[in-house]
C-alpha positions as CSV (number, residue, x, y, z in Angstrom):
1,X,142.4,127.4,149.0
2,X,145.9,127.8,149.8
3,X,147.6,125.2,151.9
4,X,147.4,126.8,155.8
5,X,150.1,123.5,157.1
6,X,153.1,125.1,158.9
7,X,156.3,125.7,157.7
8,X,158.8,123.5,158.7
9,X,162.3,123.8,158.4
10,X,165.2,121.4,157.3
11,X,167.3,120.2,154.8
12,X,166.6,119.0,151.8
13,X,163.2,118.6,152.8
14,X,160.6,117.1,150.1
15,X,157.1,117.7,150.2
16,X,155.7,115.6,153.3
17,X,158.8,116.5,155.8
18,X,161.5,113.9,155.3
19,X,164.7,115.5,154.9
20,X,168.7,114.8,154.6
21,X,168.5,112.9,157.9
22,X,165.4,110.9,157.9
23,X,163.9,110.1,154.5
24,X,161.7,106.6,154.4
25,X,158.8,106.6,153.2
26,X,157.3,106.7,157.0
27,X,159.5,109.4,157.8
28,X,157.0,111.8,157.7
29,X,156.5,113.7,161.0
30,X,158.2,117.2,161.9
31,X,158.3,118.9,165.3
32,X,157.9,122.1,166.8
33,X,160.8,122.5,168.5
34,X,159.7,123.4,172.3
35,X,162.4,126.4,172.5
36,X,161.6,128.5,169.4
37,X,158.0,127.5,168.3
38,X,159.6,126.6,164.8
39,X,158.4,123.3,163.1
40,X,161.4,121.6,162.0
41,X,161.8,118.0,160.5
42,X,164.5,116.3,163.0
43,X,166.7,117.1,166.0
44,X,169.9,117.0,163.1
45,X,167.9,119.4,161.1
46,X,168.0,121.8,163.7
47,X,171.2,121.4,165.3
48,X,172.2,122.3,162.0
49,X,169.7,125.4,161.3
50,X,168.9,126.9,164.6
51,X,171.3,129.1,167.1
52,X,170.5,127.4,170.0
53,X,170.0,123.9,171.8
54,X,166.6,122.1,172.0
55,X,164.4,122.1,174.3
56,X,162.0,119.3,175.4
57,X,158.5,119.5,176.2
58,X,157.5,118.9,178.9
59,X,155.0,116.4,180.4
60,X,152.8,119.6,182.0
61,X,152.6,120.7,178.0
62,X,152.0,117.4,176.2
63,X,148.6,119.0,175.0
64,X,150.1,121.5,172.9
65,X,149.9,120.8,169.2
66,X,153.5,120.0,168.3
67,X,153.8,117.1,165.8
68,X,152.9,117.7,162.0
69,X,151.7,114.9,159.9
70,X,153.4,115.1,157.0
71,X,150.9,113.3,154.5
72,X,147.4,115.6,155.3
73,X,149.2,118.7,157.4
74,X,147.2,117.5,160.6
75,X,148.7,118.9,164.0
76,X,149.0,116.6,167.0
77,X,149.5,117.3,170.6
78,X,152.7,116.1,171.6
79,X,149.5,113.2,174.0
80,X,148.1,112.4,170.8
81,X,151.4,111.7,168.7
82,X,152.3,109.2,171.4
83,X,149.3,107.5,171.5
84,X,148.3,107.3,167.8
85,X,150.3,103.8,167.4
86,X,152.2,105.2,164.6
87,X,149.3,106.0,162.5
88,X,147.9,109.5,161.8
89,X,144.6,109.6,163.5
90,X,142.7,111.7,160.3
91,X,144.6,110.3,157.6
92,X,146.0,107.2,158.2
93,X,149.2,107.6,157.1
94,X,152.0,105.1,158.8
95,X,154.7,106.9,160.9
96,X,158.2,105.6,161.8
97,X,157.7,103.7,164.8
98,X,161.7,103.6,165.3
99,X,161.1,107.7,166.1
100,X,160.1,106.4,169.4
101,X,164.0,106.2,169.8
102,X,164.5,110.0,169.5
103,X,161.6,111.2,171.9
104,X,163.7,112.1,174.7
105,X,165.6,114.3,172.4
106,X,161.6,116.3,171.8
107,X,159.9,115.2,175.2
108,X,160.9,115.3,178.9
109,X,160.8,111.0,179.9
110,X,157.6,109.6,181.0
């Protein structure tokens, strides 16, 4: 069965998403960006890929699917990624929990 997990963009990106940027072993999520519905493994990554400037999500759209899991493929809402306390809820794979960092470059402030 071939694997259905999105594409995701980046550079140098190995199998489970890390790439140039970010590359522990618990860096392992990518994003769909908000303004071009393209998966891509960090805010650098697309800053240096894309034409255009990011967009967040925002709080009204938190229940889109918008975070990949890395590890099993699994798609989060942007809800569910915040809430998972850095685990993957079906796999259990350990995410960076320093990513919390970044979100305001993905999604608009609580």
């Amino acid at each position: 069965m071939p694997d259905s997990r999105p594409q995701v963009h980046g550079i140098d990106l190995d199998a489970q998403t890390r790439c140039a940027h970010y590359n522990s072993s618990i860096d392992i999520v990518a994003i769909k960006m908000k303004c071009c519905g393209i998966f891509y493994a960090c805010k650098d990554c697309h800053g240096a890929l894309a034409d255009h400037e990011i967009e967040v999500w925002p709080r009204s759209e938190w229940d889109e699917p918008a975070v990949l899991c890395g590890a099993c493929g699994e798609v989060l809402s942007v809800r569910e990624y915040m809430d998972c306390g850095n685990v993957c809820p079906k796999c259990g794979a350990g995410f960076n929990p320093g990513c919390r960092h970044h979100y305001r470059d993905y999604f608009e402030a609580e």
